[in-house]
C-alpha positions in Angstrom: 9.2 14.6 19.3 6.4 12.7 18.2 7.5 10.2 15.0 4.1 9.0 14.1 1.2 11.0 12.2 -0.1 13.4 14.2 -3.8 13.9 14.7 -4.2 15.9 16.7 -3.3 19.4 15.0 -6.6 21.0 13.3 -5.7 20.6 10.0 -9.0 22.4 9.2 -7.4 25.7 10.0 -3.2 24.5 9.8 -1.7 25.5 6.1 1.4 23.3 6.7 3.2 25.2 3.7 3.4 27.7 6.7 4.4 25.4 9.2 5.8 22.6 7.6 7.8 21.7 10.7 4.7 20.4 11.9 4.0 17.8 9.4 5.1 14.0 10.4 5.3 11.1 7.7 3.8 8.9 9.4 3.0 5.6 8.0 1.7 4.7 4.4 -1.1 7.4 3.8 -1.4 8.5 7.1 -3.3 12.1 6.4 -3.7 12.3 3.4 -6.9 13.8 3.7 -6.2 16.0 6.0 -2.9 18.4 4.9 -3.8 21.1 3.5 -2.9 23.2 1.4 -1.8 20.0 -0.6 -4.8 18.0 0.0 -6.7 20.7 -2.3 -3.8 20.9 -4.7 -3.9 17.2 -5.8 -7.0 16.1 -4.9 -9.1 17.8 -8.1 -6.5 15.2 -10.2 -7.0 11.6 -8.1 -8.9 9.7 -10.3 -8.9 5.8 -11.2 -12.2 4.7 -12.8 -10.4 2.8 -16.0 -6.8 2.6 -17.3 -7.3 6.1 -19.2 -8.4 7.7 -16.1 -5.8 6.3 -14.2 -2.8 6.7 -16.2 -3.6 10.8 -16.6 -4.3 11.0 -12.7 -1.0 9.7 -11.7 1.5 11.3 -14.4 -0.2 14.7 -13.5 -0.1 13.6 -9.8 3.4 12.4 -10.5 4.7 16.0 -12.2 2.9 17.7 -8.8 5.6 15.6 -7.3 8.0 17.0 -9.2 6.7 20.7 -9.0 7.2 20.1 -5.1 10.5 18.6 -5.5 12.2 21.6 -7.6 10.8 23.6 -4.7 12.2 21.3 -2.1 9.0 21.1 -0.6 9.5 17.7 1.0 5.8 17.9 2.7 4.5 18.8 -0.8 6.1 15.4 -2.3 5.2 13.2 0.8 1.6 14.2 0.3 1.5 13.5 -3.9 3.5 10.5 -2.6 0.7 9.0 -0.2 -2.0 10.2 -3.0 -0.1 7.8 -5.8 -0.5 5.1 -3.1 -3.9 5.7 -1.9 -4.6 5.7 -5.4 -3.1 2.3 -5.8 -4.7 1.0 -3.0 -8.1 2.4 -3.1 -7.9 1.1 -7.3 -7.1 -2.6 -6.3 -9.9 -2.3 -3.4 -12.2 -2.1 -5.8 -10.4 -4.5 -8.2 -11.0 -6.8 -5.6 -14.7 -5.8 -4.2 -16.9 -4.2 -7.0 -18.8 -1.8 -4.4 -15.1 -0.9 -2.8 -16.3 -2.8 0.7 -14.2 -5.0 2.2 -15.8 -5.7 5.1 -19.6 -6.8 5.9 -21.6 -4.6 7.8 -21.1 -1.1 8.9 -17.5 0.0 11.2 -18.8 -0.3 15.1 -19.4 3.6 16.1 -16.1 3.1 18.6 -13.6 2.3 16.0 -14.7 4.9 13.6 -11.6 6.6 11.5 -9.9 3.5 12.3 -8.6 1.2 9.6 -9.3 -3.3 10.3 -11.6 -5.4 10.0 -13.0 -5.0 13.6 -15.0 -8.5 14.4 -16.3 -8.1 10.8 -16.1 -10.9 8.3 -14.4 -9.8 4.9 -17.0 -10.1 2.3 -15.8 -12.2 -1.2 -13.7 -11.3 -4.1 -15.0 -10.2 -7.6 -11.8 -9.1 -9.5 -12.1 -6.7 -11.5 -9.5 -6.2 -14.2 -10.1 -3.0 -15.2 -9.3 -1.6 -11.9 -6.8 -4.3 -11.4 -4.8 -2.4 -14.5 -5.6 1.0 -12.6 -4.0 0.0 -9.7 -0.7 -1.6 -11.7 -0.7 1.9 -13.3 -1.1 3.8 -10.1 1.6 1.8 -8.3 4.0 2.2 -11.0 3.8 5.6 -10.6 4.1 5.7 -7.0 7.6 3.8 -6.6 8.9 6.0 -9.2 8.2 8.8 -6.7 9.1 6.7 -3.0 12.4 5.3 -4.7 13.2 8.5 -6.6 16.7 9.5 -4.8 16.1 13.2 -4.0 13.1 11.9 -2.1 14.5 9.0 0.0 17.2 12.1 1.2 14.7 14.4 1.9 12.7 12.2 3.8 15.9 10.9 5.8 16.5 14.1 6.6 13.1 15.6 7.8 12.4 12.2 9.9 16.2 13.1 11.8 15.4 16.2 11.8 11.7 16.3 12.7 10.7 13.0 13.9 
């Protein structure tokens, strides 16, 4: 039973609300780009251009959480899960790099979909504090939802019982 994110389901055609037995958790926000229907269902609200912006994307992200939880949809809260994180860490990339590139020069064609730095040099910091106070709000948001109680069960159970 595989415990890692799988990639190799085609989540173009896979509605894992169907088949949730299929999902894994992976690690951090492995697929969260991928799972649908979920990926559609939050993905309209993931904004974190300023504070404003940020704040209403992860409360509304945060009561999709919610929504899924009531349902005990366990993949439902994973995903709004890894989409409070990504948008944590996709805010404080561009806190940190004002065009949200990290690295200089494009990913070599073999490693493509693959995160590192991959022989490249990391290019300079410019914080930006805007987006550095997007990304506080964002992660606020997101370990209220990984350390909420109902959650850290759920996903102790589905990784014993799934993998």
């Amino acid at each position: 039973m595989p415990t890692s994110f799988d990639y190799t389901l085609d989540y173009r055609t896979l509605n894992l609300r169907e088949q949730p037995e299929l999902y894994r958790v992976g690690k951090g926000e492995q697929g969260v780009l991928l799972v649908q229907p979920y990926k559609s269902e939050i993905v309209p609200h993931w904004r974190f251009r300023t504070p404003d912006i940020a704040r209403e994307s992860s409360e509304k992200i945060y009561q999709l959480f919610l929504e899924y939880k009531e349902l005990g949809d366990f993949v439902g809260m994973d995903m709004a899960r890894k989409f409070l994180q990504m948008g944590f860490t996709r805010a404080r990339r561009y806190a940190n790099h004002r065009t949200g590139q990290k690295y200089d020069g494009p990913v070599p064609d073999d490693q493509k979909g693959r995160s590192g730095a991959h022989g490249r040099d990391q290019l300079p910091r410019e914080e930006d504090p805007v987006k550095a106070e997007s990304a506080r709000i964002f992660y606020d948001v997101y370990l209220r939802a990984r350390e909420d109680p109902d959650y850290k069960r759920m996903k102790k159970d589905w990784q014993t019982q799934y993998g």
